[in-house]
N, C-alpha and C positions, 0 to 999 in steps of 0.2 A: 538233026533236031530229034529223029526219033530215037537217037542213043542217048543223047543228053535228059530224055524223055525217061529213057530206062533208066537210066543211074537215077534220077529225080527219084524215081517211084522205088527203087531197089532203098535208096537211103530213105525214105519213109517207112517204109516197112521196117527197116532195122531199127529207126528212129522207136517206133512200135512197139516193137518188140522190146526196145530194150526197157520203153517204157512200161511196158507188164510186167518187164522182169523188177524192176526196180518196184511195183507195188507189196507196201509189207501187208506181211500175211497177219490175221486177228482171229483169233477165235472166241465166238460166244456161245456160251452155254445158257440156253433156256431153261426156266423153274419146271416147266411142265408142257403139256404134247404142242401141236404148231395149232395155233388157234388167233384170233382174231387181237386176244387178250397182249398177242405181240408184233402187232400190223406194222407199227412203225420200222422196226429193224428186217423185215421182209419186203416193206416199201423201199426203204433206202436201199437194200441189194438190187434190188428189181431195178429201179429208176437210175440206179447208175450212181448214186449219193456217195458209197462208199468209193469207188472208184476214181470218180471226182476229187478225193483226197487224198489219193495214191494208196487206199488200203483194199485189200483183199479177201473181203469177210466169209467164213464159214458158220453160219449158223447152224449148231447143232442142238434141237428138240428133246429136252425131257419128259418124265414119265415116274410112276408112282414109283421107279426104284429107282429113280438118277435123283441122287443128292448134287446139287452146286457147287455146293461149297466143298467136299469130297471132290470132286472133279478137278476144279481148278489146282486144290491143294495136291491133286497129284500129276499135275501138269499138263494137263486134259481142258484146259483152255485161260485165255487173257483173261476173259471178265464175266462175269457171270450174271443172270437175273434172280435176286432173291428175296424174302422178306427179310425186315430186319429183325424179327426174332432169330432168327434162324443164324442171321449173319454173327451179329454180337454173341449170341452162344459158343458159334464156331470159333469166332476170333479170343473170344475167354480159355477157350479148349486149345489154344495155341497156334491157328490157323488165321494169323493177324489180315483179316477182310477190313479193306474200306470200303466206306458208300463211297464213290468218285461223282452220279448223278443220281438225282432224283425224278424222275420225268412223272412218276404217278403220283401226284398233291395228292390226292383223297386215297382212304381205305374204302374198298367197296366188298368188303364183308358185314354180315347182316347176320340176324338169330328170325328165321321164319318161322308163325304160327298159326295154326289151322283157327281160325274164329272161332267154331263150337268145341273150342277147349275151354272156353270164359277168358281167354288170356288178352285184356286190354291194357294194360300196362308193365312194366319192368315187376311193381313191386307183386304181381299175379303171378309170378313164374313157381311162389313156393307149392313144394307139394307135387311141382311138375315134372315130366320128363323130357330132358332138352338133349337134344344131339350135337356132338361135339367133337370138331377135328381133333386128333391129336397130333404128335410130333412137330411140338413146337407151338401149334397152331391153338391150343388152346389155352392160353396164358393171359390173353385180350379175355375171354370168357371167365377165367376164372379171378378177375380183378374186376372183372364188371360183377361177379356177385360176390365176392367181397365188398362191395362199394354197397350192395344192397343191402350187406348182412345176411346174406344167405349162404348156409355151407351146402356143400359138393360131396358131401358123404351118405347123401338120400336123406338126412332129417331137416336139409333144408330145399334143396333141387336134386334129383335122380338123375345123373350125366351117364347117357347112354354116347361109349363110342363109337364117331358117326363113321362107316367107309363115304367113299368122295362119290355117293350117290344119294339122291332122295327117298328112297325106299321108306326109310321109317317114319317118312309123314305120308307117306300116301298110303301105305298099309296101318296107321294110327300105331306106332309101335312108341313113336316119340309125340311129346305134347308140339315140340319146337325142333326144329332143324337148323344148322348152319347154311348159310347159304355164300355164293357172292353176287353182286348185282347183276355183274355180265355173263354171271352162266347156272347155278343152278336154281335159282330163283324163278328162272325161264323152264329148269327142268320140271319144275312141281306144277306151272303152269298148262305143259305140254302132258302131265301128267293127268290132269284131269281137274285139277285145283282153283277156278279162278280166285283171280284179283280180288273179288270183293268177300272171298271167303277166307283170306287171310291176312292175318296182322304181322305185321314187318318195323322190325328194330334195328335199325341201322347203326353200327357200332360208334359211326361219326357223330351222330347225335347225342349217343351217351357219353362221349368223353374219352372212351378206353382205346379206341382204334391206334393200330403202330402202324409203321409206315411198311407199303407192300413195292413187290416191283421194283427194287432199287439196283442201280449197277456197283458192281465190287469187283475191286482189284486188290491183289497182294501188296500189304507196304513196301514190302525188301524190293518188290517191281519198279514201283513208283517214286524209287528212290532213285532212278536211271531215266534221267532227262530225254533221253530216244523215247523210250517206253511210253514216259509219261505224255509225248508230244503226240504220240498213234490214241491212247484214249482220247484224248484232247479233241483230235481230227474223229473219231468215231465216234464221239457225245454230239460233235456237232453235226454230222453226217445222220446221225439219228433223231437229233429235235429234228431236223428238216422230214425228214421220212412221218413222223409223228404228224406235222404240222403237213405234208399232204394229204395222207389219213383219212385228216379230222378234214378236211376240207374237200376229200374225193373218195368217201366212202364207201360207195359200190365199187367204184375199181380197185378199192383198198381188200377189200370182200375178196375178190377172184383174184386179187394176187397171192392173198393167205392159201386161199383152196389151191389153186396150183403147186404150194409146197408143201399141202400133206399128204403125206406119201402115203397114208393109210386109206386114205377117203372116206375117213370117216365122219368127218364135216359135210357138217349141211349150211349151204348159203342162206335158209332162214336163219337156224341157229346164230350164224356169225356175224351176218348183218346186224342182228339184234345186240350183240354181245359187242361189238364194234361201237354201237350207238354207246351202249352204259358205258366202255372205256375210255371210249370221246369224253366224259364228262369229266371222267380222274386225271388227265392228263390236260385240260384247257387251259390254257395259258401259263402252261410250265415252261419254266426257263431251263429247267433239268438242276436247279439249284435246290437242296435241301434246305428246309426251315428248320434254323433249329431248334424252335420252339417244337415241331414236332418230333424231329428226335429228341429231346429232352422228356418227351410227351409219353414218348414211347417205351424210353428208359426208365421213367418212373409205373408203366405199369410192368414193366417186365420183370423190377427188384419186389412189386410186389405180389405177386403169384397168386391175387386171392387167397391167403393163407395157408396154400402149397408151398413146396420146393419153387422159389422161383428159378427161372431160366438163369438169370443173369445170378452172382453173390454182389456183385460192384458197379459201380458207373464208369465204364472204360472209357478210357484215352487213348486219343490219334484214332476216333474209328469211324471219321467222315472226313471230308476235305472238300471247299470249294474252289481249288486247286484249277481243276482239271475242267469245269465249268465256267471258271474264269477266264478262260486262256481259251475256251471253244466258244465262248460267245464273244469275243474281240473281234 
């Protein structure tokens, strides 16, 4: 009994084993550093979700010098996290990116401003000075003031570029600051700014917001039925991670923090930032609307009377493909 006991347990282990071996490997490339802003795909590692579906996830963490879309296109990972400015740029530029899902509905970028500017409405901004990401990142801003009628050459707004800190409103250097809901918005708070001493424009209310957070993969990829069957199994392994998240939020917190290798997270910050991202992702199906990329295309061709990003409205540069087939 106890030899028929060994071989039992010797073929499970090989059983095991062979099943690790057989786990296909995925790699994802984050927009930017390990933060809360990407709990879901950190839950799903943690919890076992990828695994569950015979995949093998590396998640690899961005930073103000890791392009995405660079990365992937030089074979530096499956799928990447990006906004879609950025993506449809790249894929114009020859680096044909699909959206495959969409898990973040809402843009949670914002234009913050200090109350004793006078700035109580959009049409208050002339004459002012507003902070403004660039690289990509300001083409949502510069179609919201074209939509106002205001130009960007200081005789209508003075566009001071912003770096990815608050400084220029807490040293009054900018009238308005970019923000996003779930992180610097909380920066200028922590800075010494309350709540009731500033006015907040939410880009979703004005109409101009494109879609942020989305996943991409290569066409030439996803034109290989294996391939396409592994996103498939990792979009759905990711709504779930998402969808425990939003529903186990503190443990969602200390799962992030355990994978920043920097330490440079703070469990308030991320809680809180956790909370705002809760909001952009509820009740996503991970399926793109495409009234919002339609949304998005139309402010991207029109650049606020800049160089827009985009010259044309591309084809083939979303698929609900692969969301279809992960939510069956």
């Amino acid at each position: 009994m106890r030899k028929i006991g060994a071989i039992a347990f010797a073929a499970a282990m090989l059983s095991g084993a062979i099943g690790a071996q057989a786990a296909d490997p995925l790699t994802l490339q984050l927009k930017w550093v390990t933060q809360a802003q990407f709990a879901g795909y950190y839950v799903a590692k943690d919890k076992g979700l990828y695994d569950a579906v015979g995949l093998d996830v590396t998640i690899k963490p961005g930073g103000p010098d890791i392009n995405p879309s660079q990365v992937i296109a030089g074979g530096g990972a499956d799928v990447v996290l990006d906004w879609m400015p950025s993506a449809l740029a790249t894929r114009e530029k020859g680096v044909p990116l699909v959206n495959i899902a969409q898990v973040f509905q809402k843009s949670g970028m914002e234009l913050t401003c200090r109350k004793d500017t006078g700035i109580a409405k959009p049409e208050d901004f002339k004459g002012k000075t507003l902070g403004v990401w660039f690289a990509g990142n300001e083409y949502p801003f510069l179609s919201w003031m074209s939509t106002l009628g205001l130009k960007t050459d200081g005789s209508g707004v003075t566009v001071l570029k912003q770096g990815f800190n608050v400084d220029p409103l807490l040293q009054k250097q900018a009238d308005c600051i970019s923000t996003m809901t779930y992180n610097e918005y909380w920066q200028v708070i922590d800075g010494g700014i309350p709540a009731d001493k500033l006015v907040v424009f939410k880009y979703e209310d004005q109409g101009v917001a494109t879609m942020e957070d989305g996943l991409y993969a290569l066409e030439a990829k996803l034109g290989d039925p294996k391939f396409s069957e592994r996103m498939a199994k990792f979009v759905k392994a990711s709504l779930k991670g998402w969808e425990y998240a939003r529903a186990n939020p503190a443990e969602a917190v200390k799962i992030v923090l355990a994978n920043d290798a920097t330490g440079a997270q703070t469990e308030k910050h991320q809680a809180r930032m956790l909370g705002e991202i809760n909001k952009l992702t509820e009740g996503s199906t991970g399926k793109l609307d495409p009234a919002d990329y339609e949304r998005t295309v139309k402010t991207l061709l029109g650049g606020g009377g800049e160089a827009p990003v985009i010259s044309k409205a591309p084809t083939g540069a979303w698929t609900h493909a692969i969301t279809d087939a992960a939510l069956k």
